[in-house]
C-alpha positions in Angstrom: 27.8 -66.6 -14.6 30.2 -69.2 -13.3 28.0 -71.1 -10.8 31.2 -72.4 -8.8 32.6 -69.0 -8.2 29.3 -67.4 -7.4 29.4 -65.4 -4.0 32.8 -68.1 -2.9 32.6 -69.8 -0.4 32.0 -66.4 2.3 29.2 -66.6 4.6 28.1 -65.1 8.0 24.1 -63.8 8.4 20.2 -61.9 6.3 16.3 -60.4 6.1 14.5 -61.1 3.4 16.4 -63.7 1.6 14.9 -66.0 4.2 11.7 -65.2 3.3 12.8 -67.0 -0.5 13.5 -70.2 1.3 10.5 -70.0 3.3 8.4 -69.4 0.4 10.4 -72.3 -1.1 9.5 -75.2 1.7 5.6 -73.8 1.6 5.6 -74.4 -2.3 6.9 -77.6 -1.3 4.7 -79.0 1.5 7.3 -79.2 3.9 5.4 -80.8 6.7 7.2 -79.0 9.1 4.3 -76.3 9.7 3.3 -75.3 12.9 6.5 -76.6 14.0 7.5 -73.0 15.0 7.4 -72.0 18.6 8.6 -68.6 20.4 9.4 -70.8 23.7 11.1 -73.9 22.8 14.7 -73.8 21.1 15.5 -74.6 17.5 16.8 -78.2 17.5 20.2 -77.4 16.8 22.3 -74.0 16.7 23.1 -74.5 12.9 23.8 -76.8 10.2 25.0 -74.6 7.4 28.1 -72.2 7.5 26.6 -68.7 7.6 27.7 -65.8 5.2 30.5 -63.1 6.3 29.5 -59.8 5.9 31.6 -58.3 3.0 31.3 -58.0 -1.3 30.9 -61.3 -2.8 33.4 -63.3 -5.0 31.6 -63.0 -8.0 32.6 -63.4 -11.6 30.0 -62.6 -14.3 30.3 -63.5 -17.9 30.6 -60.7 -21.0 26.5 -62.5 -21.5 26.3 -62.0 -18.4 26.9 -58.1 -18.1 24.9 -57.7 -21.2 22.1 -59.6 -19.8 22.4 -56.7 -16.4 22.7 -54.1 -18.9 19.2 -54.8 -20.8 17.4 -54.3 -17.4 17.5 -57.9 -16.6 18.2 -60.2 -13.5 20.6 -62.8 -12.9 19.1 -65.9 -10.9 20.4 -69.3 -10.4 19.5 -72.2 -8.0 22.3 -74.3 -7.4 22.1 -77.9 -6.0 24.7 -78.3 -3.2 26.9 -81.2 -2.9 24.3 -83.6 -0.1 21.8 -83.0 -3.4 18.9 -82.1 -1.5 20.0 -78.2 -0.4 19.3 -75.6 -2.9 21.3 -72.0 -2.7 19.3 -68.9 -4.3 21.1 -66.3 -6.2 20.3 -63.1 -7.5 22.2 -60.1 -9.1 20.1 -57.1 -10.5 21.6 -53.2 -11.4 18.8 -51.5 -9.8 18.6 -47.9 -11.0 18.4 -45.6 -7.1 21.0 -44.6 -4.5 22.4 -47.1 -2.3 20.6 -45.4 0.6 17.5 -45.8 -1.0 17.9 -49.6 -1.9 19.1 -50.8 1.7 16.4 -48.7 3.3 13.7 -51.2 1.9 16.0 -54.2 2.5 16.3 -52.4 6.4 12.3 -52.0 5.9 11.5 -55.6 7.8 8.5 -54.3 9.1 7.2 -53.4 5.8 7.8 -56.6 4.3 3.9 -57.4 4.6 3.3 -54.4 1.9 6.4 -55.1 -0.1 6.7 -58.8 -0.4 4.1 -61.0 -2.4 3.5 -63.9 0.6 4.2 -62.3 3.4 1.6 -61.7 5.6 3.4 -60.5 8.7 6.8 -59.2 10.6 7.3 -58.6 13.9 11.0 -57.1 15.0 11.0 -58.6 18.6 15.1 -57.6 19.4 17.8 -54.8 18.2 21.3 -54.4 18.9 24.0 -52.4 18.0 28.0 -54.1 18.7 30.7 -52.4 17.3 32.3 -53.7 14.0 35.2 -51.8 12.7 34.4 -48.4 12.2 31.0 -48.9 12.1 28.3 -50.4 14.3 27.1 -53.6 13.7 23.1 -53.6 13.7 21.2 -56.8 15.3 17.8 -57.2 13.9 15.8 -60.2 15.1 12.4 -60.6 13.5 9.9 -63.3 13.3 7.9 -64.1 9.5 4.7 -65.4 9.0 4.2 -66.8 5.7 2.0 -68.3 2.9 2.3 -70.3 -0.6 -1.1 -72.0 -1.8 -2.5 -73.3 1.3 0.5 -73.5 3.7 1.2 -71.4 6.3 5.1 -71.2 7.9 6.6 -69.3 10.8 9.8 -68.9 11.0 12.7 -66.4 13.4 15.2 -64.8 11.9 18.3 -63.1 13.4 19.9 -60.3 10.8 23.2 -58.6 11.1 23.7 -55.3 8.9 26.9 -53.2 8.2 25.9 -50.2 7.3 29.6 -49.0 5.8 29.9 -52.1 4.1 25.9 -52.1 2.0 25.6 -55.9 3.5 23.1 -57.6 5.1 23.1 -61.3 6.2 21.0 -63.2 8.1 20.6 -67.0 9.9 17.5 -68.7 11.9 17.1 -67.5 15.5 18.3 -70.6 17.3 17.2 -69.9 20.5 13.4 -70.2 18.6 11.6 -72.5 16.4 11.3 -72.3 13.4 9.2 -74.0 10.7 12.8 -75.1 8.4 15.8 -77.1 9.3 18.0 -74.3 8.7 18.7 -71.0 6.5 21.2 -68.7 5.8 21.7 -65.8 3.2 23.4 -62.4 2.0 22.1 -59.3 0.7 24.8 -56.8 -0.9 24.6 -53.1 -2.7 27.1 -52.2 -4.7 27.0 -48.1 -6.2 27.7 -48.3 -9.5 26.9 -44.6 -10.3 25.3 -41.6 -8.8 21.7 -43.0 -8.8 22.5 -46.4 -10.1 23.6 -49.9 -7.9 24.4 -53.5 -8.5 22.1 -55.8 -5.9 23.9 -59.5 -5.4 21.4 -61.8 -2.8 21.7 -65.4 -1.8 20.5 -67.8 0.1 20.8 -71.3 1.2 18.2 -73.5 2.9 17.8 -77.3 4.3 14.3 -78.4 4.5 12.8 -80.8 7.2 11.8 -83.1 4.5 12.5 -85.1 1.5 11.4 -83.6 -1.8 11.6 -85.0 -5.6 14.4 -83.4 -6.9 12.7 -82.3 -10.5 9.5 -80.7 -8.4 12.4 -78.9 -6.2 13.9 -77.7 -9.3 10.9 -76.1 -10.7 9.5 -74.8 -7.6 13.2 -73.6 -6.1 12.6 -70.8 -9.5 9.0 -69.7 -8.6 10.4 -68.9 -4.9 13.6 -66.9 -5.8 11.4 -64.9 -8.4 8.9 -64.1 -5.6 11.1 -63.4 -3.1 13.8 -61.3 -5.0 12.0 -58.6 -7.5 10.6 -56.6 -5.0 13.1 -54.8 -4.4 14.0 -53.0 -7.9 9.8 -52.5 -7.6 10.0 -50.8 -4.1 13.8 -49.2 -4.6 12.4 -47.1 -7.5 9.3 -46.5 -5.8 11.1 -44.8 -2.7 13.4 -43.3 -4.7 10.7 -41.2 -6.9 9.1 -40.2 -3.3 12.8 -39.3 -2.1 12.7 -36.8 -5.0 9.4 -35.7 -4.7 9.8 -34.5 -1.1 13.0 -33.1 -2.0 11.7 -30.4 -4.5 8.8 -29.8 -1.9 11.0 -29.1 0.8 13.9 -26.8 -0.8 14.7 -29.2 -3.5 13.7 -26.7 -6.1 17.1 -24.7 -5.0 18.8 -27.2 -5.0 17.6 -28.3 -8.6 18.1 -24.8 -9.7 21.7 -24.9 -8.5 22.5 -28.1 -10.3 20.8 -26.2 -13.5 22.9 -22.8 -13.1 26.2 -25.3 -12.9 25.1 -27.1 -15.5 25.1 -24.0 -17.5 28.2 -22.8 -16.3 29.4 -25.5 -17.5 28.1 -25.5 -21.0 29.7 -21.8 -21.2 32.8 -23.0 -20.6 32.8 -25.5 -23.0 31.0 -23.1 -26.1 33.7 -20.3 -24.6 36.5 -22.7 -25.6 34.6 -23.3 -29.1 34.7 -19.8 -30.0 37.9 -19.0 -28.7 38.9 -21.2 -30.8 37.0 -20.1 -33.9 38.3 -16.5 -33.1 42.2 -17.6 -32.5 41.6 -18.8 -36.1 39.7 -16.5 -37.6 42.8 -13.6 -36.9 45.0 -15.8 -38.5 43.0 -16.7 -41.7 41.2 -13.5 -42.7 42.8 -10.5 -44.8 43.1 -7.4 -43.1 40.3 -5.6 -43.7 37.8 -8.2 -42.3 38.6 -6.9 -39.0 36.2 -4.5 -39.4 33.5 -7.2 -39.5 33.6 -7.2 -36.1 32.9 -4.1 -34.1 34.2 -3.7 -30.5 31.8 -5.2 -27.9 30.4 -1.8 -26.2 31.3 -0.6 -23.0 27.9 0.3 -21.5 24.2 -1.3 -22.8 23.0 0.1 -25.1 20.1 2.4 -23.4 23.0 3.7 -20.9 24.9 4.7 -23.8 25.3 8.6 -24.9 23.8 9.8 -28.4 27.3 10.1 -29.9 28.5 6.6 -28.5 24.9 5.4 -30.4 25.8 7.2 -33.3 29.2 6.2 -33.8 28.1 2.4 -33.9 25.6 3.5 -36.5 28.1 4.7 -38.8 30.5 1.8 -38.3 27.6 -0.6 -39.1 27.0 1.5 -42.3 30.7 1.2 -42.8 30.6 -2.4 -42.5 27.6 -2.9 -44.8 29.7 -1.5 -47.7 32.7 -3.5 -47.1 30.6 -6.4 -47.8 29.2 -5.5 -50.5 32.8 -4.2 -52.1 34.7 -7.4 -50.8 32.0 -10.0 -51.4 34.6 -12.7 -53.3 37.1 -12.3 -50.9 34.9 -13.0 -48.0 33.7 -15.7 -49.3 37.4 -17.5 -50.2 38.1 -16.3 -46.4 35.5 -18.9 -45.4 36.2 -21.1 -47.2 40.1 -21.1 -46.3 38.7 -21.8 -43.0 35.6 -24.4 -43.0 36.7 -26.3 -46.0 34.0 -28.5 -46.2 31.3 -25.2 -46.2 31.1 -24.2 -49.4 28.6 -21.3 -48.9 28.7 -17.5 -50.7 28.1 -14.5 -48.2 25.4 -12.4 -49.5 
């Protein structure tokens, strides 16, 4: 993964990528705790440039897309150019719907459950503004958090497209909060039917000065914590998904998708045998076409006694054609399947 490249320079706003850098100042001490307040402003109204809704500028390595492939995640911490702020990243292929996956990033409320360290969310404001040809949702939801024995508050405004898969989010700055400032990015990606590729990232100043080498160590433990729920929880839903979908008419639908799937197997072995048959007329002598007896008109217990009789005596027939024309048969097949060196008995 090319660190300078990663997610470009876009920003704008995000849910539960804040709750990484939160989790990232408690592991740290920040001192800033019960700093947070509901009534008094943040501050200021923002130090770092939020993300813009929209897929990342991304490039990943060939080790890189091997590393995806075996079922493994992507995560750096990069040190930004003051050499105190630290931006999260994150890129998983998470194997459910895209649905499915931004329906427990959407989940704020159920962060509590979800999230290891988060012990509550409260959605206090939504919004809908129009973006495009979709509507912009406004989410604004306060955290309360814990790592060892801190405790940290924190309000968080969140802005989702629901056409684009994106979700970004910054600090409520009309509240405050228990960090200096946050922003990050969610982003789903469909890579297949029931398969998608998660980026995340996230970018956070602290209130206070912290050793860089206990930063380093500690900025890992945080984006770890706050980034694996969701391949748990996406394939979690996604199993429920299904299991209310056969209880509720999803066994038609299952048996529909298993008719087609049929259908479509006997078109493929129909094209096989035509095949086989096309080849057959043009390799076998003459008389082997009475190997193969016309197909019936009528089943067999709808057919008359003569019609039943007439089939036996053609079998009969057959029977002693094989028997008088065994060598010939048998260089027949072999004129046609080379490599199957077999004598019809």
């Amino acid at each position: 993964m090319r660190r300078a490249r990663m997610f470009g320079a876009r920003r704008h706003t995000h849910a539960s990528g804040a709750l990484g850098a939160v989790l990232l100042a408690a592991l740290l001490g920040d001192a800033s705790a019960d700093f947070a307040s509901a009534d008094l402003p943040h501050p200021h109204s923002g130090k770092l440039t939020p993300y813009e809704i929209g897929k990342p500028s991304i490039r990943l390595s060939a080790e890189d897309e091997a590393q995806l492939a075996a079922g493994q995640a992507l995560m750096q911490a990069i040190v930004q150019e003051d050499g105190e702020t630290r931006r999260l990243l994150m890129v998983k292929d998470v194997r459910a719907p895209p649905d499915v996956i931004t329906s427990r990033i959407l989940d704020l409320d159920a962060y509590p459950r979800m999230v290891k360290g988060c012990d509550r969310t409260a959605t206090y404001e939504t919004s809908e503004t129009a973006h495009g040809r979709a509507k912009l949702q406004t989410i604004k939801t306060r955290y309360d958090i814990h790592a060892m024995h801190m405790k940290f508050t924190y309000f968080m405004v969140h802005y989702y497209d629901p056409t684009a898969r994106c979700m970004t989010f910054h600090l409520d700055y009309a509240r405050r909060s228990d960090l200096d400032d946050s922003v990050g990015y969610w982003y789903v990606e469909p890579t297949g039917q029931e398969q998608c590729r998660v980026y995340y990232s996230c970018v956070t100043k602290l209130r206070t000065w912290v050793p860089s080498p206990v930063y380093a160590l500690l900025t890992k433990v945080a984006l770890k914590q706050a980034t694996t729920w969701v391949d748990t929880e996406s394939l979690k839903e996604w199993q429920r998904v299904k299991e209310r979908q056969l209880s509720s008419g999803g066994a038609a639908k299952l048996a529909r998708d298993m008719r087609e799937n049929v259908a479509r197997a006997q078109k493929r072995l129909d094209a096989v045998t035509g095949r086989w048959a096309e080849r057959w007329e043009r390799h076998s002598p003459p008389w082997a076409g009475r190997l193969r007896p016309e197909r019936p008109s009528a089943p067999l217990d709808q057919q008359s006694d003569g019609e039943g009789e007439l089939m036996g005596s053609e079998a009969s027939e057959v029977r002693h054609a094989v028997r008088r024309h065994r060598e010939p048969l048998a260089t027949a097949v072999q004129g046609v399947w080379p490599r199957q060196r077999r004598v019809v008995h």
